[in-house]
C-alpha positions in Angstrom: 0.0 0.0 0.0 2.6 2.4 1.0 4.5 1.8 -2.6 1.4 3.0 -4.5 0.9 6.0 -2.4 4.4 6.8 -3.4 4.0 6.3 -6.5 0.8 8.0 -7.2 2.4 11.0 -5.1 5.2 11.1 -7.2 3.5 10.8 -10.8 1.2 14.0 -9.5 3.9 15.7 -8.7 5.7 15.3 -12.2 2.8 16.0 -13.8 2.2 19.3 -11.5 5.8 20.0 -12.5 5.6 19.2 -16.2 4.1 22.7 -18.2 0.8 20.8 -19.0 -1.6 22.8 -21.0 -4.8 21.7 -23.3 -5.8 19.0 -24.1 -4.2 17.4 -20.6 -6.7 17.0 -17.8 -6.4 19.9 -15.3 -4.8 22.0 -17.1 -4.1 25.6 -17.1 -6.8 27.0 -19.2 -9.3 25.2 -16.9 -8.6 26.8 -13.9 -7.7 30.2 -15.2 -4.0 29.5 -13.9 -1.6 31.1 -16.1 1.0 31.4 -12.8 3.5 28.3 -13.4 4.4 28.9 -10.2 1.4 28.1 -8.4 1.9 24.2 -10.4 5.1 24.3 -9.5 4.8 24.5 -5.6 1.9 21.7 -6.2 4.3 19.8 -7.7 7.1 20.2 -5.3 4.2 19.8 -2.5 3.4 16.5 -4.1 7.2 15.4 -3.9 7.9 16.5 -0.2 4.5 14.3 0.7 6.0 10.8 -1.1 9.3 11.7 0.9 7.4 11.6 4.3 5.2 8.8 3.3 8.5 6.8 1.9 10.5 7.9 4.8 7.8 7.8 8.0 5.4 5.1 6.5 6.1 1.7 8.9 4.0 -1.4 8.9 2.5 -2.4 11.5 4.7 -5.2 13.5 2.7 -8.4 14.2 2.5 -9.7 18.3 3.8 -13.5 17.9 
């Protein structure tokens, strides 16, 4: 489980970071964002959360 929240965090965060524009989903004409920046930090944002999930993440030890 805590692979595919990685993963997921990490493909939103390149595609925050990539300069998406029409025809992509949720892109900037949509939302009237024409600040790069504003994708940018989402992207970055996206990154830092699979670094703490990766990183702080621990399964749950089993009693024997």
């Amino acid at each position: 489980m805590k692979k595919v929240v990685v993963l997921i965090l990490v493909l939103l965060g390149i595609y925050w970071l990539v300069d998406h524009a029409s025809p992509l989903p949720l892109n900037h004409e949509q939302f009237g964002l024409y600040n790069h920046m504003v994708h940018r930090l989402i992207g970055i944002v996206c990154f830092v959360a699979a670094g703490v999930v990766f990183w702080k993440w621990h399964p749950k030890k089993k009693n024997k």
